[in-house]
N, C-alpha and C positions, 0 to 999 in steps of 0.2 A: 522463551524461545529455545527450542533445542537442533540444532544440527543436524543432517543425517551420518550413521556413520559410512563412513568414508569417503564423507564430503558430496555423495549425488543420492537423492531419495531413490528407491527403487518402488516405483509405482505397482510394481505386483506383488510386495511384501505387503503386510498391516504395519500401521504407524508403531504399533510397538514395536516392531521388528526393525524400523529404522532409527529411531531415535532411540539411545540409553537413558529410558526415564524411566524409574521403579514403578512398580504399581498403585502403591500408596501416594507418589506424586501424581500420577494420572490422575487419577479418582478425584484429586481435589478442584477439577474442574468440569464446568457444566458443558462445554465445548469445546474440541481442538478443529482447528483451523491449517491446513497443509497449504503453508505459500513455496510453490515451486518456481526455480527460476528455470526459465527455457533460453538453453545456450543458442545466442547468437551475436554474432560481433559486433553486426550493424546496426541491431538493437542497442547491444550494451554502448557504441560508442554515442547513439545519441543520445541514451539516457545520461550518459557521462559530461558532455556539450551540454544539456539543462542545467545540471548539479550545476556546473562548475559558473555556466550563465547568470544561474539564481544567486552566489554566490557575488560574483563580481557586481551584478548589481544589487547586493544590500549594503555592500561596500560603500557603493557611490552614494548610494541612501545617507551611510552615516557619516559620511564626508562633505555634508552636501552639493558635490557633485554635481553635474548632469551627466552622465554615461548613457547615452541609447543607442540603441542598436537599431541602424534601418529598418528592422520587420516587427518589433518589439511592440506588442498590445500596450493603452494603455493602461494603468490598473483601475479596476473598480471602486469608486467612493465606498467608504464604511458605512456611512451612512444606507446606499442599496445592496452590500452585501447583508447589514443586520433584518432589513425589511424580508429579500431572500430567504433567507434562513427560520427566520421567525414563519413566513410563508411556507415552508417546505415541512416545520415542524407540525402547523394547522392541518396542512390537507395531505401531505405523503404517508400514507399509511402500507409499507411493503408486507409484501405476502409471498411466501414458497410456493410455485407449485408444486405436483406431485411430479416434477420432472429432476425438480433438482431436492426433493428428502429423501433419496435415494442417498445423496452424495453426503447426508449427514451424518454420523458417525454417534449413536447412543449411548 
């Protein structure tokens, strides 16, 4: 993970230009990946309200507790999340289009 300098990417720079990673670190990988955050407060404070959600309840988890919250899902058996998964591994095969290798970086 590297940072942009001065703390905001600048989307019309090249990634070298935002990040101070030498060239010989670059090189040593097949892919970079640009997670940008998009400032907003309303955003960030419900991502904040989850964190902090998910949090209190694994609490309760390890307390054994019951902590629920009136709108709270409940969670999925292990046993249909492994079927899931194992299903998704069988048949999800993704594919690029030619809309987004543009956005890949060589």
């Amino acid at each position: 993970a590297a940072n942009p300098i001065g703390g905001q990417y600048d989307s019309g720079a090249t990634f070298a230009d935002n990040v101070e990673l030498t060239d010989p670190i670059l090189q040593r990988f097949d892919i970079l990946c640009v997670l940008q955050d998009i400032v907003d407060p309303l955003l960030d404070e419900q991502l904040a309200a989850h964190v902090i959600g998910s949090h209190r309840h694994a609490m309760c988890l390890q307390g054994n507790q019951t902590c629920k919250s009136p709108n709270a899902a409940e969670p999925l058996p292990q046993d249909f999340l492994r079927k899931y998964l194992t299903h998704a591994r069988d048949t999800c095969e993704p594919r690029l289009h030619s809309i987004d290798q543009n956005k890949i970086s060589r």
